[in-house]
N, C-alpha and C positions, 0 to 999 in steps of 0.2 A: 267044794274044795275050800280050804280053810284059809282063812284073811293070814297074808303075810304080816307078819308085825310092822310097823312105822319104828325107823332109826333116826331118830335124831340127833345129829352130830354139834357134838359139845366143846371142840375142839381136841388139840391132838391130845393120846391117850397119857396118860401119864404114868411112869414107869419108875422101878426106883434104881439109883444108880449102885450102877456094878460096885464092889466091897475094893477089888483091886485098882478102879478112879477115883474112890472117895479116898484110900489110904496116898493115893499117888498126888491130890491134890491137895491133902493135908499135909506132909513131906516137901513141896514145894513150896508153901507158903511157910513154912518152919524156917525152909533154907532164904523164901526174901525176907522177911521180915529180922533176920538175923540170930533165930533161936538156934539153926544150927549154922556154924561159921564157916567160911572158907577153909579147908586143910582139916577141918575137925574127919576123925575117922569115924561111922556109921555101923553100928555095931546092931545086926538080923535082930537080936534076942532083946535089945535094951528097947528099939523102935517097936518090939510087935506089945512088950509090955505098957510103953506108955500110949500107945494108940488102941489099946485094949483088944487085938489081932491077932490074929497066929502068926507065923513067920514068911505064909507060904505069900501073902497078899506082899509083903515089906518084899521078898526077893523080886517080886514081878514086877514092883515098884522102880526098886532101884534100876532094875533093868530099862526100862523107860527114861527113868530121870538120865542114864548114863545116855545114851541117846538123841534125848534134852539137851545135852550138856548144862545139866545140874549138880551130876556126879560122875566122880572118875573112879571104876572099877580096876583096880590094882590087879594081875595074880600073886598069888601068895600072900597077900597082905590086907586085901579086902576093900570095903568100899569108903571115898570120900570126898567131901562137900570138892566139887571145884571150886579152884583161886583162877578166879576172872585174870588174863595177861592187859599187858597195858596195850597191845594189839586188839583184843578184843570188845577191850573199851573202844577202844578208836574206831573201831567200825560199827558198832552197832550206834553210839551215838554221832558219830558224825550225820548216819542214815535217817538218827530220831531230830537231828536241824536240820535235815533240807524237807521230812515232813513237818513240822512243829512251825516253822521259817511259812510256809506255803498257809496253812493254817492260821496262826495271827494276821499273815494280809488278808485273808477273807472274812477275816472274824470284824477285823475294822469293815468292811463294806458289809458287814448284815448284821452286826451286834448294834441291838435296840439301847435305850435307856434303861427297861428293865434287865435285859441281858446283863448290861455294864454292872448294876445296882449289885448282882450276883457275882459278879467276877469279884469286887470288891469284900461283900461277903466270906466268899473262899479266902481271898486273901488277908483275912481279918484272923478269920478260923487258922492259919498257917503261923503268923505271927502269936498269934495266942497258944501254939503248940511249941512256938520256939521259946517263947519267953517259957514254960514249962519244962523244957530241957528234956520233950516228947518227942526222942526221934523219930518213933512209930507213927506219929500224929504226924508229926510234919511231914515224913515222906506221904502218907495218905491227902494231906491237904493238899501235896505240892502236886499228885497225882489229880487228885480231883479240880484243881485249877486249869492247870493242863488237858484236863480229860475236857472240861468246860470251855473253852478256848477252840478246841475242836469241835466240838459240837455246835457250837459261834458260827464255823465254816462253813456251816452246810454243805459241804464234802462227806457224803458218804464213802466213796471208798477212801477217801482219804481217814477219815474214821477207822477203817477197816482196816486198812495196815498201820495205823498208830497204834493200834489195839493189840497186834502180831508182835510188838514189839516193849509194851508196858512192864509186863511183867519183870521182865531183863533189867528192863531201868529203875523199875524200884528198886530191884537189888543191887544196883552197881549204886544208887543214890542214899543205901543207908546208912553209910561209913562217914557219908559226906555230910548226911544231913544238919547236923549242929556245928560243926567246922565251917559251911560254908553259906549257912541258913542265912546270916544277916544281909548278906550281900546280894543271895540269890531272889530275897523278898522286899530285897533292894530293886532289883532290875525288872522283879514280876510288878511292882508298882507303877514302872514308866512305860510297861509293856500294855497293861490296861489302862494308862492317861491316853496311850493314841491309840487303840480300839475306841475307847469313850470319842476319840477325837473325831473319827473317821478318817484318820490317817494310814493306809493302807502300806504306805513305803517306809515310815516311823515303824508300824508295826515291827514287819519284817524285820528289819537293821535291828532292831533293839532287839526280837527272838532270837536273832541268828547269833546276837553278840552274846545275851543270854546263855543258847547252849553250848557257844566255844566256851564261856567263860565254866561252866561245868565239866566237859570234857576235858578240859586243859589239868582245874583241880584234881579231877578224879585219878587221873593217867598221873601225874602227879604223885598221886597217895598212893597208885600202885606200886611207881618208880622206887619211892620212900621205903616201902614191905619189902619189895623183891632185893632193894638196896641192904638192908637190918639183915635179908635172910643170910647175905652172901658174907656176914663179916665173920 
């Protein structure tokens, strides 16, 4: 009888990603990072030509994103970028402070010296995006500070639903980003003096005050648009 062959397992297999994920996570990063805008209308034929696609990957796209609520499909009119309400600001970031809030006080009880040394980094890297007048850069820094802060916690699932919720906040944070940069790499400064401090209640108080002070702006900028729209 003839020798079965030996399998050696190399880890899982690798696969390449479906045409209709790749086109639907390139469309969503278009719409946070602000290449395509709130209210802009979403035209099948313009999307399939600059993603270099046929049309049929963009309709299954957009179906998804509407779903997402990335996009809002009109009848008769067709498809486009949702404008975030000042309602929906408020909820989802109020939900990203009471995790963000739980996270910096854990980040002061396990963030090392070299941790700290890297928070300061990020926050070097953020100021250096603001002074460039990179709002791309600075929301990405302000992410990766944040993202780092978390990771601080050693909260995995707390990790895990920060995560459920990043993407949204980039996008509601890139309107604000230069408008509200100085302030906010104001407050991320005092926010890593008491992580370095091992101050766990400092933490918190200054996250929490942190991301009211964002939601308030942002709800704010929304009030201001929907205010312009109505005149």
């Amino acid at each position: 009888m003839p020798d079965t062959p030996t399998v050696t397992a190399r880890g899982p297999i690798s696969r390449p990603t479906p045409l209709r994920q790749t086109v639907y996570e390139a469309l969503t990063e278009l719409i946070i990072n602000g290449s395509l805008q709130p209210g802009q209308r979403l035209v099948e034929a313009d999307l399939a030509e600059s993603l270099g696609v046929s049309r049929q990957p963009i309709r299954e796209a957009l179906q998804r994103l509407q779903t997402a609520g990335w996009v809002d499909l009109r009848p008769s009119q067709g498809a486009f970028v949702h404008s975030p309400t000042t309602e929906e600001c408020a909820q989802l970031l109020s939900v990203r402070a009471l995790l963000e809030t739980r996270s910096a006080r854990d980040a002061a009880r396990h963030a090392t010296g070299r941790d700290v040394a890297r928070l300061w980094e990020l926050q070097q890297a953020g100021l250096t995006a603001l002074a460039a007048a990179d709002a791309r850069a600075v929301v990405e820094a302000n992410a990766a500070l944040h993202g780092h802060i978390t990771l601080l916690s050693r909260n995995a699932v707390l990790a895990e639903l920060i995560l459920q919720v990043d993407r949204r906040v980039r996008w509601y944070y890139m309107p604000i980003a230069r408008p509200r940069g100085k302030d906010a790499w104001n407050e991320h400064a005092r926010i890593i003096e008491a992580i370095g401090e091992g101050s766990p209640d400092r933490a918190e108080a200054l996250m929490r005050r942190h991301t009211r002070n964002t939601t308030d702006f942002y709800c704010r900028q929304i009030a201001a648009v929907v205010g312009r729209g109505g005149e």
